[in-house]
Backbone as CSV, one residue per row, in Angstrom:
resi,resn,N_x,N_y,N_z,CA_x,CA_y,CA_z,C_x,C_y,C_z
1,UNK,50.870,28.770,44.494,49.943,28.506,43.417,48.615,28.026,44.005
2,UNK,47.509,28.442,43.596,46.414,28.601,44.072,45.524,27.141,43.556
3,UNK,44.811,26.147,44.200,44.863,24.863,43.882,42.717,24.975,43.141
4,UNK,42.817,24.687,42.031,41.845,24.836,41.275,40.516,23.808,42.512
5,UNK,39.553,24.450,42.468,38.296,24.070,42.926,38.031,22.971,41.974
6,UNK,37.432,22.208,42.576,36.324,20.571,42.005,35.426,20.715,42.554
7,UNK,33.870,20.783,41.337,32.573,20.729,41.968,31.875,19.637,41.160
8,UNK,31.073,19.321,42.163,30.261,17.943,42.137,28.524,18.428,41.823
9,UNK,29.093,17.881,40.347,27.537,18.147,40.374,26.184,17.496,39.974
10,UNK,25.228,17.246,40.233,24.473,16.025,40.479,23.259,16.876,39.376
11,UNK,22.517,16.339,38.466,21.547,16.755,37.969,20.471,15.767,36.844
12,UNK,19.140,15.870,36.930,18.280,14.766,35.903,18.360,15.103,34.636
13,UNK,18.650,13.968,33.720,18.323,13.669,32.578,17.742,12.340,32.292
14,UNK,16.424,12.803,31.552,15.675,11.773,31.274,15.609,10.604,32.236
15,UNK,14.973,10.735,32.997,14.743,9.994,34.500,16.119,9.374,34.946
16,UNK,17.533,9.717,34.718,18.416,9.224,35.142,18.889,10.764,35.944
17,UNK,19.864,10.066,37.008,20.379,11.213,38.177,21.824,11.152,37.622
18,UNK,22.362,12.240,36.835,24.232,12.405,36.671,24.286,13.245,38.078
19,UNK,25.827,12.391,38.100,26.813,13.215,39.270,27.691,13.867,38.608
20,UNK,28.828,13.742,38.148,29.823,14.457,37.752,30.678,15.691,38.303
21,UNK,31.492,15.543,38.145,32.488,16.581,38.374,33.349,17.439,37.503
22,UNK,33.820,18.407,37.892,34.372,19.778,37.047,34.992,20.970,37.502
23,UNK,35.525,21.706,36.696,36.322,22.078,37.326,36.206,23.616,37.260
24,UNK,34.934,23.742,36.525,34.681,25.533,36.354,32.966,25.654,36.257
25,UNK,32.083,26.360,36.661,30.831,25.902,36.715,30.405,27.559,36.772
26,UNK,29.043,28.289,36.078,29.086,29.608,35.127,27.204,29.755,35.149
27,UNK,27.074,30.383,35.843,25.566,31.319,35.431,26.294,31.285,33.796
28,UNK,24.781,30.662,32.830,25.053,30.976,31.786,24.316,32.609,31.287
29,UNK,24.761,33.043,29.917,24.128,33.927,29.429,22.860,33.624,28.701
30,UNK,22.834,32.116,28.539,21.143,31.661,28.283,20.424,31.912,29.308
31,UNK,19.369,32.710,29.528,18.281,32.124,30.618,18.176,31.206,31.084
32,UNK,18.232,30.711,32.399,17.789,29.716,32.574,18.796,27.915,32.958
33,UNK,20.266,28.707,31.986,21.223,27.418,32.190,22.291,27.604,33.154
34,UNK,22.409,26.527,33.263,24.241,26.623,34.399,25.137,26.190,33.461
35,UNK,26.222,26.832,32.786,27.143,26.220,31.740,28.653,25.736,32.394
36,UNK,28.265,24.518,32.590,29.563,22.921,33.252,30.892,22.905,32.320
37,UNK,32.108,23.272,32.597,33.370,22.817,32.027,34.324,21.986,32.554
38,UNK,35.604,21.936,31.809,36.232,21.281,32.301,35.993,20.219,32.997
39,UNK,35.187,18.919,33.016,35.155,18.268,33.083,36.215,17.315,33.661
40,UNK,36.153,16.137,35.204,37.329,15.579,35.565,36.713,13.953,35.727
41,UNK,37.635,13.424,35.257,37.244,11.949,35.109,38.356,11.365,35.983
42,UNK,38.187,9.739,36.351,38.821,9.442,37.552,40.300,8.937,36.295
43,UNK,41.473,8.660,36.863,42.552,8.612,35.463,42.325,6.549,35.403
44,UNK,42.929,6.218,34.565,42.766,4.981,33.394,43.886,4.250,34.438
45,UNK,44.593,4.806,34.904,45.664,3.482,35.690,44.987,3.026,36.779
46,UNK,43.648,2.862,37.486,43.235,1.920,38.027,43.015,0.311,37.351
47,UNK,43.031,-0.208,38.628,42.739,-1.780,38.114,41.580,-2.148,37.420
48,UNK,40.932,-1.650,38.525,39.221,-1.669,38.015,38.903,-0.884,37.811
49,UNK,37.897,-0.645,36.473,37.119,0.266,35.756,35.530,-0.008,35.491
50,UNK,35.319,1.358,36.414,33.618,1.271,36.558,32.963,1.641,34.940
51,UNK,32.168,0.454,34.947,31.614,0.691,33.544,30.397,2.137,33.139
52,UNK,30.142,2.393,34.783,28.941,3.623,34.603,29.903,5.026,34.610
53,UNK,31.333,4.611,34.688,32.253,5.820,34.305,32.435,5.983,32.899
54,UNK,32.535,5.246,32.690,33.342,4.640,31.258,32.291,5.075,30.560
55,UNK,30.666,4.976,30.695,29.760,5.341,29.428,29.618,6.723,29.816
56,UNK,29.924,7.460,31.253,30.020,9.143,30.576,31.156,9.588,30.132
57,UNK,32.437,9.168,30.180,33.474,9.328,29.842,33.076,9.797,28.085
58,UNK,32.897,8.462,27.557,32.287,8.501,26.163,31.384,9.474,25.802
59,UNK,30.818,9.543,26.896,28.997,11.007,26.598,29.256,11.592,26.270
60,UNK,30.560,12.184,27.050,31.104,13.675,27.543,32.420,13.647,26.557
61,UNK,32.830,12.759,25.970,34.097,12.783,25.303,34.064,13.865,24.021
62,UNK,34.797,15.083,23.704,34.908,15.918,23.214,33.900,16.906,23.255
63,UNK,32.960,16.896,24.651,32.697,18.160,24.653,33.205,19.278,25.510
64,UNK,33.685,20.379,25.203,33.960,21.839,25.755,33.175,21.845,27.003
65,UNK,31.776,22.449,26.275,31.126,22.666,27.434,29.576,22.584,27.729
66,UNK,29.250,22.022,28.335,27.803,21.806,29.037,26.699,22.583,29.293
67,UNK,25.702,22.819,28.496,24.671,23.546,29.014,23.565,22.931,30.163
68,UNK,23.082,23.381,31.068,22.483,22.458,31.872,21.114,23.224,32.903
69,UNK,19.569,22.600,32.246,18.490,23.681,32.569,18.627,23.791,34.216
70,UNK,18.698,24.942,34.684,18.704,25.040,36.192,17.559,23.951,37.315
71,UNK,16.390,23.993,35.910,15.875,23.089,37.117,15.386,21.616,36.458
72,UNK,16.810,21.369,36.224,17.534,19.833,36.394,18.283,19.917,37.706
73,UNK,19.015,20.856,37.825,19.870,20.838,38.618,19.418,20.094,40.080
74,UNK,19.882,19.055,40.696,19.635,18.956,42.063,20.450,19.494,43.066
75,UNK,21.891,19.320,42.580,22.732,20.078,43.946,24.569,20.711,43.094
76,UNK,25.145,20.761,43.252,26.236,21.433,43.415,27.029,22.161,44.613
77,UNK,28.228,21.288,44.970,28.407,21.310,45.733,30.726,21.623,45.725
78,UNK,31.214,22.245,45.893,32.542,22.299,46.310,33.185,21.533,46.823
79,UNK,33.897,20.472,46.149,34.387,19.270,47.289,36.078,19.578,46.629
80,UNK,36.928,18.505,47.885,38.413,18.581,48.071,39.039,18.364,46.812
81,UNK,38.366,16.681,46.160,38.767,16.143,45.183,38.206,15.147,44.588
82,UNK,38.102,14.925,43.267,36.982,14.149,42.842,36.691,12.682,43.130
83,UNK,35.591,12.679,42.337,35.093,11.260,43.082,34.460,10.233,41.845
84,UNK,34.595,9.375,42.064,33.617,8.494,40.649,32.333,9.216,40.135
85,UNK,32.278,9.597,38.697,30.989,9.780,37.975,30.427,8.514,38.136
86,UNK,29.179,8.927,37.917,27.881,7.882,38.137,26.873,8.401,37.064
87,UNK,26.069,7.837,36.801,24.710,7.276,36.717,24.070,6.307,37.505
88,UNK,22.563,7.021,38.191,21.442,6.363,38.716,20.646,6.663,38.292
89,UNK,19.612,5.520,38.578,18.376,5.771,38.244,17.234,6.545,39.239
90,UNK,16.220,7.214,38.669,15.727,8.244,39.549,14.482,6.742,40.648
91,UNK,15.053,7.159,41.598,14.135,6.268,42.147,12.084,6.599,42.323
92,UNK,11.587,5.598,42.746,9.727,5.471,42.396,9.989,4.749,41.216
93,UNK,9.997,5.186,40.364,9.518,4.616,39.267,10.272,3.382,38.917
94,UNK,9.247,2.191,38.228,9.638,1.319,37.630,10.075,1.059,36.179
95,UNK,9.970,2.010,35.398,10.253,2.217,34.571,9.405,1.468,33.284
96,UNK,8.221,0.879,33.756,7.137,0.325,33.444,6.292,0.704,32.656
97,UNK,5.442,1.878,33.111,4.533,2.412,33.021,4.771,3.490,31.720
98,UNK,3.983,4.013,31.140,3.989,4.846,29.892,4.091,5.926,30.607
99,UNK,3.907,6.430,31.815,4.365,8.367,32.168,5.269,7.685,32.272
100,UNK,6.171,6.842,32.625,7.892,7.012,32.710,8.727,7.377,31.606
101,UNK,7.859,7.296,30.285,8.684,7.512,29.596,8.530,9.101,29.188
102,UNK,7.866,9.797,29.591,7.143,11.165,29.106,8.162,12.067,29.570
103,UNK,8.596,12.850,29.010,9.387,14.206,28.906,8.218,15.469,29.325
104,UNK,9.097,15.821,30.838,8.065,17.026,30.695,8.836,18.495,30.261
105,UNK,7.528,19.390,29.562,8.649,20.409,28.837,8.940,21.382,30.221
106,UNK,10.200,21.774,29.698,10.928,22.663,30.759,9.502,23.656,30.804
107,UNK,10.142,24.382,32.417,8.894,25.449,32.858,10.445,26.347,33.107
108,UNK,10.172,27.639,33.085,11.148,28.263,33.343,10.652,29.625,34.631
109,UNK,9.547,29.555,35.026,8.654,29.729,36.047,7.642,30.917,35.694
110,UNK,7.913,31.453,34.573,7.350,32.582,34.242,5.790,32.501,33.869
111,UNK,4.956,33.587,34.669,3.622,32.754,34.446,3.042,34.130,34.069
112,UNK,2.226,34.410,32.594,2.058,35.433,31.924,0.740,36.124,32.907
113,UNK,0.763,37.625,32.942,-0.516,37.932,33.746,-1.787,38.230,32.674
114,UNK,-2.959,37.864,33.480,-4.155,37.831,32.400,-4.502,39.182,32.180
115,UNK,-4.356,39.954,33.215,-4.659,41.441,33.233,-4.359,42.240,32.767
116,UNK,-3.091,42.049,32.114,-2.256,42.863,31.148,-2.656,42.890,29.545
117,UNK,-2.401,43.684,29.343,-3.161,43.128,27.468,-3.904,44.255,27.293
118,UNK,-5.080,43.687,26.267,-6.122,44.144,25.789,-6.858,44.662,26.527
């Protein structure tokens, strides 16, 4: 029996860095997304329970599946077996300043030519 792959995958939302792990990972048929399943969380019979597990546990609790803009993505990577989800914070910033809070809109790289047209 053939032993299912775990990938680790690290990507920004809203100035925070997710890691996470999973267990099936998909060029989506959206433009533009990587669509994340199966989802693997570390199991409940430890002693100690990391609380930055515990609030994606909840994030992620009843969803299927993940859409995710490619360029969020920072890495993805094939590992043995999983590892603690996290949340960090994106480092520079203090979280201070009014651009920290600014959303920039996705670019999807496509840059229209002027020459074409009229």
């Amino acid at each position: 029996m053939a032993v299912k792959p775990v990938y680790r995958v690290i990507f920004l939302n809203q100035s925070q860095v997710y890691e996470l792990f999973a267990s099936a990972i998909y060029q989506s048929e959206m433009y533009g997304f990587i669509e994340v399943e199966e989802f693997v969380f570390g199991e409940r019979s430890q002693v100690l329970i990391d609380p930055a597990e515990e609030k994606l546990k909840q994030e992620f609790a009843g969803v299927k599946r993940s859409y995710i803009p490619m360029h969020a993505i920072v890495r993805i990577d094939e590992v043995e077996k999983e590892g603690p989800a996290k949340i960090s914070e994106v480092k520079g910033g203090d979280g201070k300043s009014s651009s920290d809070k600014i959303a920039h809109f996705p670019f999807g790289g496509f840059v229209p030519n002027p020459n074409l047209g009229e």
